[in-house]
HTML snippet that shows the backbone in 3Dmol.js (N, CA, C, O; Angstrom):
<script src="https://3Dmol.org/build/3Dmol-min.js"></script>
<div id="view" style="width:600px;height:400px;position:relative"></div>
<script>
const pdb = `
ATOM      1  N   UNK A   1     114.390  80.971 123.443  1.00  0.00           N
ATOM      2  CA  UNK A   1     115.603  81.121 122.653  1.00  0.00           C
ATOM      3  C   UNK A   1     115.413  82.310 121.722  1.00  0.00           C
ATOM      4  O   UNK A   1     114.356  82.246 121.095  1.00  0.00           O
ATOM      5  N   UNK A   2     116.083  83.262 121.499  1.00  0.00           N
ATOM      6  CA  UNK A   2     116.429  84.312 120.704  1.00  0.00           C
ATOM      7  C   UNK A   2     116.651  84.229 119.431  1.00  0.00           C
ATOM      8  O   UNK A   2     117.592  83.526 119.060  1.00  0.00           O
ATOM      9  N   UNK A   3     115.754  84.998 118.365  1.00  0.00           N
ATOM     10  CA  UNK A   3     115.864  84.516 117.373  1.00  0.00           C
ATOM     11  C   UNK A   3     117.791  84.276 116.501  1.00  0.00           C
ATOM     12  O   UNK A   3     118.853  84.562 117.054  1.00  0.00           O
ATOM     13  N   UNK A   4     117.684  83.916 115.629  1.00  0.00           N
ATOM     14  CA  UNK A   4     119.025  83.912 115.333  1.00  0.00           C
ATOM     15  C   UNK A   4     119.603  84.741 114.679  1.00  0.00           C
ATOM     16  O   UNK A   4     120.794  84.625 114.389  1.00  0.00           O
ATOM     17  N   UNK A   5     118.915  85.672 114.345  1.00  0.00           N
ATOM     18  CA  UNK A   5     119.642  87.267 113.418  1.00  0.00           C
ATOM     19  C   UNK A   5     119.595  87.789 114.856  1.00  0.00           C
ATOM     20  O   UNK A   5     120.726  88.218 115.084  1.00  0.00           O
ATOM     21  N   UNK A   6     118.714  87.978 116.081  1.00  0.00           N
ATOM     22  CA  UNK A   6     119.115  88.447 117.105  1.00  0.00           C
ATOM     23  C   UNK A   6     120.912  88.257 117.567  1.00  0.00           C
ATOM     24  O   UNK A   6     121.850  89.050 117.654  1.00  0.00           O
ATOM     25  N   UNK A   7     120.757  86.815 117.778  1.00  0.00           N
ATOM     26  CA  UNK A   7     121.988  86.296 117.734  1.00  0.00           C
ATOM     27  C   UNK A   7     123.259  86.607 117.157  1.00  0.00           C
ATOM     28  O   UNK A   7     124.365  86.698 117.689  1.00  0.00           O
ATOM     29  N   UNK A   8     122.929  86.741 116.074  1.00  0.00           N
ATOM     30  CA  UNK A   8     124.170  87.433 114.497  1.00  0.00           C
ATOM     31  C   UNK A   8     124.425  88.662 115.304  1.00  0.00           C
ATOM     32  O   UNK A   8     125.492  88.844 115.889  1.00  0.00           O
ATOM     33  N   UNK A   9     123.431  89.500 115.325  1.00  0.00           N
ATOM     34  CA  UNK A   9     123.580  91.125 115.346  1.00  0.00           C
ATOM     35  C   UNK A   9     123.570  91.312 117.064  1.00  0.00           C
ATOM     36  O   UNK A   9     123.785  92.487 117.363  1.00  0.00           O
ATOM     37  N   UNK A  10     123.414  90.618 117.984  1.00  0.00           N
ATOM     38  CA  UNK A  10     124.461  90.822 119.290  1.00  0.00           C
ATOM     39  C   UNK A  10     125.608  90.564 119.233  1.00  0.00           C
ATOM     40  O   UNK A  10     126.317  91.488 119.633  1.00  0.00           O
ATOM     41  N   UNK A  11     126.291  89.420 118.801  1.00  0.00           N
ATOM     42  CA  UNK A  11     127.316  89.130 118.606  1.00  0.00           C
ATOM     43  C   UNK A  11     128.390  89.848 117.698  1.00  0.00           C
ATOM     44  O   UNK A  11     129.618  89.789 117.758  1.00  0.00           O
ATOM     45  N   UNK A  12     127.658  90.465 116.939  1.00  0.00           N
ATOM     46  CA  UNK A  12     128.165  90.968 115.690  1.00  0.00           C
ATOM     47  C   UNK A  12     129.153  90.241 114.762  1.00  0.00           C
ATOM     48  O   UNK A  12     130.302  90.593 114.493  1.00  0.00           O
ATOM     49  N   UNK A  13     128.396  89.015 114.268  1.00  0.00           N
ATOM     50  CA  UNK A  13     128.856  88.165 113.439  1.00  0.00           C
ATOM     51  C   UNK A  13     128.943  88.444 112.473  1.00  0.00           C
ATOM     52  O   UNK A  13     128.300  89.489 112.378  1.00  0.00           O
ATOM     53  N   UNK A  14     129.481  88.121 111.269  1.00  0.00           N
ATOM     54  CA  UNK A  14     129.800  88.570 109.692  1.00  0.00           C
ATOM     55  C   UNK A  14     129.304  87.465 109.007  1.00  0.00           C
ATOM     56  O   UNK A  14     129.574  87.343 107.812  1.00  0.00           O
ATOM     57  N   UNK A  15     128.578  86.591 109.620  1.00  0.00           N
ATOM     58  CA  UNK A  15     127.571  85.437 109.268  1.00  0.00           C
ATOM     59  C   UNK A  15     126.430  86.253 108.697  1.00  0.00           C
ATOM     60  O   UNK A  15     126.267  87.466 108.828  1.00  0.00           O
ATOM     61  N   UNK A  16     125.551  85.262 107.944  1.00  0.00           N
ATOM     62  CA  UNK A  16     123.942  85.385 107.850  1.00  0.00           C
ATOM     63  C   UNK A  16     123.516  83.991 108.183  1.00  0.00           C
ATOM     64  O   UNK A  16     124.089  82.904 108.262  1.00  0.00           O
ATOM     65  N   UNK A  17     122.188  84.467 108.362  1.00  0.00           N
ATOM     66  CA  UNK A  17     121.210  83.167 108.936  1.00  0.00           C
ATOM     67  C   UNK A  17     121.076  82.447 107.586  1.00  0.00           C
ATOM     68  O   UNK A  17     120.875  81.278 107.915  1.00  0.00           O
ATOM     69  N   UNK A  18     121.079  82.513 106.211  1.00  0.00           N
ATOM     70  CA  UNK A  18     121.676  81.596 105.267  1.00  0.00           C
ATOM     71  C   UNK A  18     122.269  81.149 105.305  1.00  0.00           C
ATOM     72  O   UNK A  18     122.012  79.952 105.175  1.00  0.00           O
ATOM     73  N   UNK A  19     123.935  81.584 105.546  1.00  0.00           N
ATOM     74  CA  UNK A  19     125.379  80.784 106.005  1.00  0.00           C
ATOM     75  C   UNK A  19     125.422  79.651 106.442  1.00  0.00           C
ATOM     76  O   UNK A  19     125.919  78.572 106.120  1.00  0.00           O
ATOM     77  N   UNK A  20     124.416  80.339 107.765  1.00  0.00           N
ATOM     78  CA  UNK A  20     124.782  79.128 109.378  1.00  0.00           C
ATOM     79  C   UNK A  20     123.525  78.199 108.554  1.00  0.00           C
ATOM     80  O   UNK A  20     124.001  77.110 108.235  1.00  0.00           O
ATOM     81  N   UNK A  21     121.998  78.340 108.107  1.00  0.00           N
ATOM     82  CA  UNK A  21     121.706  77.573 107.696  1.00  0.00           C
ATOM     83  C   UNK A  21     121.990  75.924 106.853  1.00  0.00           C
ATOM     84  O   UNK A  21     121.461  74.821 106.987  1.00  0.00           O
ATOM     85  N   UNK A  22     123.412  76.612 105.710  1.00  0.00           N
ATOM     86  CA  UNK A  22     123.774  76.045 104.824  1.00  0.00           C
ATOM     87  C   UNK A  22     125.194  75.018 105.071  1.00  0.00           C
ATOM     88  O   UNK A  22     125.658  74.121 104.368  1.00  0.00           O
ATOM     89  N   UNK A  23     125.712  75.687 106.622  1.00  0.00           N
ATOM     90  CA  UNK A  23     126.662  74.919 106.928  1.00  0.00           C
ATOM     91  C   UNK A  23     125.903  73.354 107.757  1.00  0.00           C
ATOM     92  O   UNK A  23     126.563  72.321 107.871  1.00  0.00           O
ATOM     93  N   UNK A  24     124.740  73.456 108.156  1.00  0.00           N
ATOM     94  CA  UNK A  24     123.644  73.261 109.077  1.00  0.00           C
ATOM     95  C   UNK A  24     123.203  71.814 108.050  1.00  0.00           C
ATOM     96  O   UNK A  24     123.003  70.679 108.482  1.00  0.00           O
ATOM     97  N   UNK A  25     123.128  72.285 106.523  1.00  0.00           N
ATOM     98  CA  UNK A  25     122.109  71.354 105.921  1.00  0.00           C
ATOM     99  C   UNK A  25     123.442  70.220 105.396  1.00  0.00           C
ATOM    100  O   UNK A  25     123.343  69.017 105.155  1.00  0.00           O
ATOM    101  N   UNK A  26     124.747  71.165 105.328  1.00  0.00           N
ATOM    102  CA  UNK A  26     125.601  70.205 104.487  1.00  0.00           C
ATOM    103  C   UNK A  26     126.409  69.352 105.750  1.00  0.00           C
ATOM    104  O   UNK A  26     127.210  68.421 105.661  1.00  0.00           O
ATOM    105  N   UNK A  27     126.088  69.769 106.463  1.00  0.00           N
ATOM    106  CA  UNK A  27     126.794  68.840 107.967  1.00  0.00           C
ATOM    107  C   UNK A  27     125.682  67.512 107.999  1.00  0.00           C
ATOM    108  O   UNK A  27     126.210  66.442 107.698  1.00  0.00           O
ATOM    109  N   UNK A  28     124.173  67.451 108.335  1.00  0.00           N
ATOM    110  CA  UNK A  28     123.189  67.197 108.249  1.00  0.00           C
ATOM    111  C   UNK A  28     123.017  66.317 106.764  1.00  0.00           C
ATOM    112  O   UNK A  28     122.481  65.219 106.916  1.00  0.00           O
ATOM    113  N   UNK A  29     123.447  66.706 105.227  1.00  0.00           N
ATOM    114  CA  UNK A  29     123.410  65.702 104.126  1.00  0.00           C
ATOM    115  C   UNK A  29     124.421  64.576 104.744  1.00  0.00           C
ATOM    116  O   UNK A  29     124.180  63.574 104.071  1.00  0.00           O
ATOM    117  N   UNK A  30     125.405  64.260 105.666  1.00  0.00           N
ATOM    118  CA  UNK A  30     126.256  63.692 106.026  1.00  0.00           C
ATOM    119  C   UNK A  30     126.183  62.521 107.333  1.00  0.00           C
ATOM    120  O   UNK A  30     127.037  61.765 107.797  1.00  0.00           O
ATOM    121  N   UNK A  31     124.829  62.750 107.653  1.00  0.00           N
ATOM    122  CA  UNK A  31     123.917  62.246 108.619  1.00  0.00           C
ATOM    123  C   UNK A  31     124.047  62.968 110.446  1.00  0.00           C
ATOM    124  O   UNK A  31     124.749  63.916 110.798  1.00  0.00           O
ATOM    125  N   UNK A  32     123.248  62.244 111.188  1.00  0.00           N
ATOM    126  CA  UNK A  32     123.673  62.657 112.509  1.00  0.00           C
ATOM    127  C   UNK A  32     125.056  63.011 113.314  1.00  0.00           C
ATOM    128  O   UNK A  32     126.120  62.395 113.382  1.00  0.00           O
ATOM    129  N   UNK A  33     124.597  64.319 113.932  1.00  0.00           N
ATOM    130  CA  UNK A  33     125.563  64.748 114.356  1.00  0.00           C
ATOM    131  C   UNK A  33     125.253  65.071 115.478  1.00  0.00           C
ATOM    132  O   UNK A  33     124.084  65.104 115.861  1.00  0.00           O
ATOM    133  N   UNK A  34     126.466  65.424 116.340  1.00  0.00           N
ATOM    134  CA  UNK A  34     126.682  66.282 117.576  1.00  0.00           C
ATOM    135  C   UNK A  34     126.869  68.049 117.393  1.00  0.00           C
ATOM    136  O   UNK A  34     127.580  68.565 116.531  1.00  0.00           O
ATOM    137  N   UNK A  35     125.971  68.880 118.519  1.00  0.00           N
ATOM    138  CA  UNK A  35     126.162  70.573 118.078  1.00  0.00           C
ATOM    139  C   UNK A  35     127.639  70.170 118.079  1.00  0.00           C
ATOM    140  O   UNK A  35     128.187  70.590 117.059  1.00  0.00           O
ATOM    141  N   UNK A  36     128.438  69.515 118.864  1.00  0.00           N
ATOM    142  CA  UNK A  36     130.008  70.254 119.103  1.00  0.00           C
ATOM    143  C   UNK A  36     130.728  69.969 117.626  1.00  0.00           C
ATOM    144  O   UNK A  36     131.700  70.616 117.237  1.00  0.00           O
ATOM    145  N   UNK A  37     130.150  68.993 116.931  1.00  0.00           N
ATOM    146  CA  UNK A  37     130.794  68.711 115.414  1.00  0.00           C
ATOM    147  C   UNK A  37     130.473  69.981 114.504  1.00  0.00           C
ATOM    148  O   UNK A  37     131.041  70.206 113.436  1.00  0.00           O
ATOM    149  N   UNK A  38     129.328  70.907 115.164  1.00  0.00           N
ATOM    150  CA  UNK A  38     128.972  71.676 114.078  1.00  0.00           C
ATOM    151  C   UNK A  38     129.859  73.228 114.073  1.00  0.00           C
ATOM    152  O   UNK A  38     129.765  74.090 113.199  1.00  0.00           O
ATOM    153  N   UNK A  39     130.727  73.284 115.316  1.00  0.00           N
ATOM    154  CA  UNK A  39     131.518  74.509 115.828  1.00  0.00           C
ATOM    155  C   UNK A  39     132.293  74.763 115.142  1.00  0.00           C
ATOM    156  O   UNK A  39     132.231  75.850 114.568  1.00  0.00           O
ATOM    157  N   UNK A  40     133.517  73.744 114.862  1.00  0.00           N
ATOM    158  CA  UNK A  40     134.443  74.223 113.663  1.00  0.00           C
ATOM    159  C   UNK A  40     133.714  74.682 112.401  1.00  0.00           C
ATOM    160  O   UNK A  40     134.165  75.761 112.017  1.00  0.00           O
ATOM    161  N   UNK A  41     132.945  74.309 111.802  1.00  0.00           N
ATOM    162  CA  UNK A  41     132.425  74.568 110.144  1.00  0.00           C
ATOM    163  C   UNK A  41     132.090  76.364 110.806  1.00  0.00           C
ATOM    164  O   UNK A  41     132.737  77.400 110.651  1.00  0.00           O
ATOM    165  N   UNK A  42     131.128  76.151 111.366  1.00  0.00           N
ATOM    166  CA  UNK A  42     131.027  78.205 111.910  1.00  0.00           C
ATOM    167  C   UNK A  42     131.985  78.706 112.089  1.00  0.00           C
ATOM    168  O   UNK A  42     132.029  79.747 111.433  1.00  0.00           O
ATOM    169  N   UNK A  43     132.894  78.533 112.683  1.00  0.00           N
ATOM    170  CA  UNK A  43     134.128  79.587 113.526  1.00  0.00           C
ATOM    171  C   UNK A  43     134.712  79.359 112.204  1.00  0.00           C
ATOM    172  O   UNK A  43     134.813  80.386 111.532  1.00  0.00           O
ATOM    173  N   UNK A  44     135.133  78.250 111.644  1.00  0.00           N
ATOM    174  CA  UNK A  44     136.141  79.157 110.165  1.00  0.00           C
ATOM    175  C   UNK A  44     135.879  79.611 109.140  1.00  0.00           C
ATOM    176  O   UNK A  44     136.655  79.792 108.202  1.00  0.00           O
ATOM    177  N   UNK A  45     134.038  80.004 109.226  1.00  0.00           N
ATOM    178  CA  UNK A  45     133.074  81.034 108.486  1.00  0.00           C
ATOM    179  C   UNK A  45     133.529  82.432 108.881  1.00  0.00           C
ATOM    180  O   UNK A  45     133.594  83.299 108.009  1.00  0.00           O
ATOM    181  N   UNK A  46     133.876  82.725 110.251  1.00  0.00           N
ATOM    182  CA  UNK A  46     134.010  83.909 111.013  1.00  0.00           C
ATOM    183  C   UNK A  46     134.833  83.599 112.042  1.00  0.00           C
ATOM    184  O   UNK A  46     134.440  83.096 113.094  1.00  0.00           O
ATOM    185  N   UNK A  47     136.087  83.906 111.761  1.00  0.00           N
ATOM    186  CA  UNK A  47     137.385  83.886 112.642  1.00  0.00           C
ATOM    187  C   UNK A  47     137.424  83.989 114.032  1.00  0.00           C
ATOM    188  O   UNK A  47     138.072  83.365 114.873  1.00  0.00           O
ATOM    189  N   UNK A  48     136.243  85.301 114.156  1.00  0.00           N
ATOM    190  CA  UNK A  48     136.501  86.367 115.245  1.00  0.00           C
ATOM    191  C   UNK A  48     135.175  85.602 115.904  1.00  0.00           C
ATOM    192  O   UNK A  48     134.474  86.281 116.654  1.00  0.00           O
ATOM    193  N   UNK A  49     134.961  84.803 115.761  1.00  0.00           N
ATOM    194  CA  UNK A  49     133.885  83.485 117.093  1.00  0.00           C
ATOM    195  C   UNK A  49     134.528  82.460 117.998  1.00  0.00           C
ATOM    196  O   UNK A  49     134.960  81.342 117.718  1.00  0.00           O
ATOM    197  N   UNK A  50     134.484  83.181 119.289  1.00  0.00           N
ATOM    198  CA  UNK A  50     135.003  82.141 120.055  1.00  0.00           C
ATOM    199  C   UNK A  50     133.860  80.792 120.277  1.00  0.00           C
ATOM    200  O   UNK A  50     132.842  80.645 119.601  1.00  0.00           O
ATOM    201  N   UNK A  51     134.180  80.152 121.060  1.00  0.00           N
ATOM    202  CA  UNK A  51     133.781  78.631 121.163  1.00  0.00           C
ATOM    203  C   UNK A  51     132.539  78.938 121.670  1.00  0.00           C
ATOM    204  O   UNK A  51     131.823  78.003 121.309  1.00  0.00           O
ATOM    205  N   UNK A  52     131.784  79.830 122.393  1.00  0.00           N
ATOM    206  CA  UNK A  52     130.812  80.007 123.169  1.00  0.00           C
ATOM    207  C   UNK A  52     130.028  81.071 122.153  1.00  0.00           C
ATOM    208  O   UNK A  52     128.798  81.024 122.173  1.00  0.00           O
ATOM    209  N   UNK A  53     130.678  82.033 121.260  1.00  0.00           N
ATOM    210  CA  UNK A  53     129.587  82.602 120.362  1.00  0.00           C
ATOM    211  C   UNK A  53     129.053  81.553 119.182  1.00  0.00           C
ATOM    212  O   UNK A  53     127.870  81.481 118.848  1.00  0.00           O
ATOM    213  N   UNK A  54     129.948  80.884 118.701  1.00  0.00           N
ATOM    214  CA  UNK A  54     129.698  79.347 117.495  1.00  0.00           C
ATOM    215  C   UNK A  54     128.786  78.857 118.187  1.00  0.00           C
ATOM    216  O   UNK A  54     127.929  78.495 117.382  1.00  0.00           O
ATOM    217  N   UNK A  55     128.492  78.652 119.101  1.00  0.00           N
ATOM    218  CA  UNK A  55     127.747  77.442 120.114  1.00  0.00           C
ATOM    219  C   UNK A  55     126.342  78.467 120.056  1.00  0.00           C
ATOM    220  O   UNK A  55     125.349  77.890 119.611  1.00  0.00           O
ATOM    221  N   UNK A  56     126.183  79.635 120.376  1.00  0.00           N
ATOM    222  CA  UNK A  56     124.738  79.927 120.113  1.00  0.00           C
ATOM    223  C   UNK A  56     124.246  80.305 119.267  1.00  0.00           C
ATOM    224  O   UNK A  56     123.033  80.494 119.351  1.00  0.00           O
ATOM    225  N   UNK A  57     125.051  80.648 117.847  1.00  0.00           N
ATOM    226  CA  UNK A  57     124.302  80.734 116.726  1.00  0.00           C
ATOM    227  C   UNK A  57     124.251  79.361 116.510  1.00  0.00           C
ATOM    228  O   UNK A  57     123.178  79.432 115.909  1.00  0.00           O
ATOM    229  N   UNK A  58     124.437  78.471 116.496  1.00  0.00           N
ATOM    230  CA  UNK A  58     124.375  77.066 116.239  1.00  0.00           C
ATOM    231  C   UNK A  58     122.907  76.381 116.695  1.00  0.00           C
ATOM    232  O   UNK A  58     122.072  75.846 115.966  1.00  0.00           O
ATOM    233  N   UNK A  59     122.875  76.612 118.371  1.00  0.00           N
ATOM    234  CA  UNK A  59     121.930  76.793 118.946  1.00  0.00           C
ATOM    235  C   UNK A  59     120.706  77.176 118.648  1.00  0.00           C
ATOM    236  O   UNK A  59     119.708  76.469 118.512  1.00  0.00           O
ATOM    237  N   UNK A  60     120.856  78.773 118.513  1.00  0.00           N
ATOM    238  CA  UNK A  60     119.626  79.642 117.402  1.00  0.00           C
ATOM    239  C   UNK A  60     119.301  78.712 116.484  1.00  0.00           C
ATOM    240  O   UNK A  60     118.300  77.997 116.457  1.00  0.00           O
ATOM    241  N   UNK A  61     120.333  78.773 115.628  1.00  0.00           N
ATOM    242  CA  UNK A  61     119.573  78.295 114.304  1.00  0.00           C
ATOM    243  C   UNK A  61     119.137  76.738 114.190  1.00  0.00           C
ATOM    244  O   UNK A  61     118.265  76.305 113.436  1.00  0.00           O
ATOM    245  N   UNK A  62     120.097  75.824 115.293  1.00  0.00           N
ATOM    246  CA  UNK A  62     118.999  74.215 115.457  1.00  0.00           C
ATOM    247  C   UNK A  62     117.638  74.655 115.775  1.00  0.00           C
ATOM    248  O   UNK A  62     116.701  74.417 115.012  1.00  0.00           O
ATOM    249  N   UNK A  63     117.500  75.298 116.891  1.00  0.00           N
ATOM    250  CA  UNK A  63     116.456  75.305 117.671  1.00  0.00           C
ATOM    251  C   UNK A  63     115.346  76.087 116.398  1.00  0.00           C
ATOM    252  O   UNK A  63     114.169  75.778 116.584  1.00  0.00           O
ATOM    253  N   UNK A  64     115.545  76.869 115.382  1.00  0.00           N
ATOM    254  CA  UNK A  64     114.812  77.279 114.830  1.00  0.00           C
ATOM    255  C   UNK A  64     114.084  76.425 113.694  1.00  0.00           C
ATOM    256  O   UNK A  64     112.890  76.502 113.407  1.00  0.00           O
ATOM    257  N   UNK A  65     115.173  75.480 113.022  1.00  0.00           N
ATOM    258  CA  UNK A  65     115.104  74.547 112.338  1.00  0.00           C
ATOM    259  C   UNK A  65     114.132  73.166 112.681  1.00  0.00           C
ATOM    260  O   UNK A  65     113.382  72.613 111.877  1.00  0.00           O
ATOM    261  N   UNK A  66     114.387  72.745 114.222  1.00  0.00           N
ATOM    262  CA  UNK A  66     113.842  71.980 114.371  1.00  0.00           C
ATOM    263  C   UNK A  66     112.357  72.510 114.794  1.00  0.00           C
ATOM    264  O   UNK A  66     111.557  71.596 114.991  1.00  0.00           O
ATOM    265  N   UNK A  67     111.730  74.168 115.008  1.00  0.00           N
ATOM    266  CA  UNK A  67     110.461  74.213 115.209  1.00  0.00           C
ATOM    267  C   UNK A  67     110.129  74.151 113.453  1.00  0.00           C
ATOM    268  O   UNK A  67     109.138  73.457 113.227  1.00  0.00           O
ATOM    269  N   UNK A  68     110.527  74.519 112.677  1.00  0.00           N
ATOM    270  CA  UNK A  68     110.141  74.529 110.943  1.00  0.00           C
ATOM    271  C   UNK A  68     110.022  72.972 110.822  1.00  0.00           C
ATOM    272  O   UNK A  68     109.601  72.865 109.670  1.00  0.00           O
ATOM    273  N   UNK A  69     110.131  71.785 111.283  1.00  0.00           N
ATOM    274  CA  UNK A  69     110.524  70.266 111.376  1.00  0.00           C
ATOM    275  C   UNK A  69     111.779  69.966 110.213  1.00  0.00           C
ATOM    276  O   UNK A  69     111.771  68.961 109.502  1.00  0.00           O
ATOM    277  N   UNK A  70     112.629  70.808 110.168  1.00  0.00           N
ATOM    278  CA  UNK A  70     113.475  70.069 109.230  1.00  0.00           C
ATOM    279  C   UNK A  70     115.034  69.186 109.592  1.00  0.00           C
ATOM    280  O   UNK A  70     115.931  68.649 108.941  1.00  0.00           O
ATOM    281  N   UNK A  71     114.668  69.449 111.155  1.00  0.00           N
ATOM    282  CA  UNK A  71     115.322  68.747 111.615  1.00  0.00           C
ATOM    283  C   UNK A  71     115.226  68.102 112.935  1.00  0.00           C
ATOM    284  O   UNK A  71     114.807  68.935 113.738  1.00  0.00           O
ATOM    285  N   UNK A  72     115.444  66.952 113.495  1.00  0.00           N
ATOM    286  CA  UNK A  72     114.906  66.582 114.908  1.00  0.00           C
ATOM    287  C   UNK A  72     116.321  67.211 115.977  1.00  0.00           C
ATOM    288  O   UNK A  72     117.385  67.475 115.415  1.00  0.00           O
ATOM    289  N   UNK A  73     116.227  67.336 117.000  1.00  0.00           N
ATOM    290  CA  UNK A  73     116.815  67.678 117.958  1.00  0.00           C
ATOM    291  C   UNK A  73     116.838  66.351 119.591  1.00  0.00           C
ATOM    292  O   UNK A  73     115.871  65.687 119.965  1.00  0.00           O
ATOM    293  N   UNK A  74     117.476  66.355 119.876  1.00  0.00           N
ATOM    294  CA  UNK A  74     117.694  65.021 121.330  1.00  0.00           C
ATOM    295  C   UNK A  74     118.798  65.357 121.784  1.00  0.00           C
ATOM    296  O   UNK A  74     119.845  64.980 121.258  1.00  0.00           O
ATOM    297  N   UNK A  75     118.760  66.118 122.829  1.00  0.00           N
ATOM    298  CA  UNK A  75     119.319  66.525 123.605  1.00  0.00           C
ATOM    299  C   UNK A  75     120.770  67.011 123.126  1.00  0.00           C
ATOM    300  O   UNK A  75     120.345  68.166 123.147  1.00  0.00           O
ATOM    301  N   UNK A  76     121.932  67.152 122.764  1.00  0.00           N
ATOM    302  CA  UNK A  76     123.232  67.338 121.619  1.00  0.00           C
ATOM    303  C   UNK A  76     122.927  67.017 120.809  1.00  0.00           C
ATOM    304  O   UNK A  76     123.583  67.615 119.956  1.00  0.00           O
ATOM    305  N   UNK A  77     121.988  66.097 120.160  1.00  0.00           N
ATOM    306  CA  UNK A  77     121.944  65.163 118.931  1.00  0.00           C
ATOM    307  C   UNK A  77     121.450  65.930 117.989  1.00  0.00           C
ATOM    308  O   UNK A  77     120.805  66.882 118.429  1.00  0.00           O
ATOM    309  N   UNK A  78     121.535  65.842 116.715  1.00  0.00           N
ATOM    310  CA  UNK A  78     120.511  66.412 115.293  1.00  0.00           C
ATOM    311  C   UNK A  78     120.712  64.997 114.780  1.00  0.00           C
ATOM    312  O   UNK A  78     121.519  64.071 114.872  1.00  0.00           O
ATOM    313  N   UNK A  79     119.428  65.342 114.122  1.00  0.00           N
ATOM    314  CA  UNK A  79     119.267  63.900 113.463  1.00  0.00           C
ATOM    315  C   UNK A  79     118.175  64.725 112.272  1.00  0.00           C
ATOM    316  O   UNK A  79     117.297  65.573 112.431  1.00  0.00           O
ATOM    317  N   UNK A  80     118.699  64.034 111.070  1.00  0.00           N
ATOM    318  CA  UNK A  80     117.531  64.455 109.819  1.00  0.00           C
ATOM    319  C   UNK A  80     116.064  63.731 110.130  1.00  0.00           C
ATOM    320  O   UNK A  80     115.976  62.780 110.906  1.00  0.00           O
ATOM    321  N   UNK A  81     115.185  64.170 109.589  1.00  0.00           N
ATOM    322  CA  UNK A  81     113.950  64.022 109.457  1.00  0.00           C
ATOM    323  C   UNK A  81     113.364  62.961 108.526  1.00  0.00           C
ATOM    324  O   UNK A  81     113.532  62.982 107.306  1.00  0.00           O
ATOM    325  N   UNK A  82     112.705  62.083 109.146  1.00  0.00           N
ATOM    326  CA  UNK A  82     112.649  61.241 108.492  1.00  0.00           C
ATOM    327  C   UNK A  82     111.718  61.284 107.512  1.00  0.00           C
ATOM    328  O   UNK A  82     111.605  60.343 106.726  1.00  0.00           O
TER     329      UNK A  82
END
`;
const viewer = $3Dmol.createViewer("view");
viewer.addModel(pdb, "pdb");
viewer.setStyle({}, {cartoon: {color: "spectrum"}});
viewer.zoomTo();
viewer.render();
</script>
């Protein structure tokens, strides 16, 4: 997986990897979720993200999160850390 500023700056998002972080932790204070719950909070960060660019910065930045352990990952699932 590609890091996630990779991600930002192919896409050319108007995000930062703080942003998506912070939409990430306050979805997450709210308990388990599904990635597809996490698409809207991104795309109306940055208008100009269709459904398939939201989905891999989302991606990026789970997948980065859960190697740091701050979050578990199962297959769609996030789940906080216990």
């Amino acid at each position: 997986m590609p890091s996630l500023q990779y991600v930002i700056d192919t896409i050319c998002s108007s995000l930062t990897e703080e942003a998506i972080y912070e939409i990430i932790e306050t979805r997450l204070n709210r308990g388990p979720f599904a990635v597809e719950n996490l698409l809207p909070s991104i795309r109306s960060k940055d208008r100009s993200l269709d459904h398939g660019s939201a989905r891999m910065l989302a991606e990026a930045a789970l997948q980065n999160l859960a190697e740091r352990g701050e979050l578990k990952l199962e297959g769609e699932n996030i789940y906080p850390v216990e």
